[in-house]
C-alpha positions as CSV (number, residue, x, y, z in Angstrom):
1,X,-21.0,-13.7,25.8
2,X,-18.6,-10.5,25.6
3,X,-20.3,-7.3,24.2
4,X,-18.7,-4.2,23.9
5,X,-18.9,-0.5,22.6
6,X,-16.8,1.7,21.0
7,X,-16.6,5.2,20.0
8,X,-13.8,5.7,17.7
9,X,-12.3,3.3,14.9
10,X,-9.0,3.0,13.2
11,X,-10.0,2.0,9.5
12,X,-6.4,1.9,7.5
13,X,-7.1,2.6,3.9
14,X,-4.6,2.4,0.4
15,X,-5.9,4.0,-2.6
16,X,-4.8,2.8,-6.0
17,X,-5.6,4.3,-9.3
18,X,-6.8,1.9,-12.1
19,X,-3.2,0.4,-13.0
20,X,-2.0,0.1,-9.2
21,X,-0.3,3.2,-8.7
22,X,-0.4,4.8,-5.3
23,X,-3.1,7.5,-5.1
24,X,-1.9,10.7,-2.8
25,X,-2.7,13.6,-1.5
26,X,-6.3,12.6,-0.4
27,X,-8.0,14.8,2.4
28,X,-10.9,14.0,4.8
29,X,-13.3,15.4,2.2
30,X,-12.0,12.3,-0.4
31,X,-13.5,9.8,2.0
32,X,-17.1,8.8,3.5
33,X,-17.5,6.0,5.7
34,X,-20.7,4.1,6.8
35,X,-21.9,1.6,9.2
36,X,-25.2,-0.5,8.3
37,X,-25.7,2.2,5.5
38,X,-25.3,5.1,8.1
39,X,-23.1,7.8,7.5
40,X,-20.5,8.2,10.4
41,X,-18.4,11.2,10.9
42,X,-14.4,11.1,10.4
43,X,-13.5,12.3,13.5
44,X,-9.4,12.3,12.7
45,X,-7.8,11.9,9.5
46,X,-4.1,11.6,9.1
47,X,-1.6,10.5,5.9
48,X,1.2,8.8,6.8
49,X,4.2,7.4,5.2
50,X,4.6,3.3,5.5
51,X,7.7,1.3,5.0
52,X,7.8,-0.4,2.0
53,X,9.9,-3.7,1.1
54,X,11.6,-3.8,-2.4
55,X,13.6,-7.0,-3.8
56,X,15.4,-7.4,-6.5
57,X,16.5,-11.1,-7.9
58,X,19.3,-11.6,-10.2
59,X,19.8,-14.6,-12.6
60,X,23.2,-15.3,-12.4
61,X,23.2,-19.1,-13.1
62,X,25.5,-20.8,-15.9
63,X,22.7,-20.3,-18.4
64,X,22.9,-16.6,-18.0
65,X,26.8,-16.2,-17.9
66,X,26.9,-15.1,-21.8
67,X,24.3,-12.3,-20.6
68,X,26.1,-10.9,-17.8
69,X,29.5,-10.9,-19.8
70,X,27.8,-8.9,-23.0
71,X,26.1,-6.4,-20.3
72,X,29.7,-5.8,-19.4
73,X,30.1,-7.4,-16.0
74,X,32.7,-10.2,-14.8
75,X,31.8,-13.2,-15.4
């Protein structure tokens, strides 16, 4: 059996509004956090940037080649 204590946890959190945008500029006050139905104190609180990964996919099979000549590109 392994048992062991802690004093201070890193709980990551993302806030979204109602259609999935990004929610910022949230301080310490925004937030409560409880264990068990205890209240716990946030002892730090920090925002930080994170990297984000964007794609982008482009249809340029032969079905499509009558698109991307109209939209003015080579063919």
């Amino acid at each position: 059996m392994l048992r062991t204590e802690t004093e201070l946890t890193l709980v990551s959190v993302s806030v979204t509004d109602p259609s999935g945008s990004s929610v910022t500029g949230l301080e310490r006050d925004n937030f409560r956090i409880f264990e068990n139905g205890t209240a716990q104190q946030i002892v730090r609180f920090a925002s930080e940037d994170v990297p984000v990964s964007i794609g982008a996919i482009f249809d340029v099979s032969e079905s499509m080649s009558d698109k991307i000549y109209e939209s003015g590109l080579p063919p």
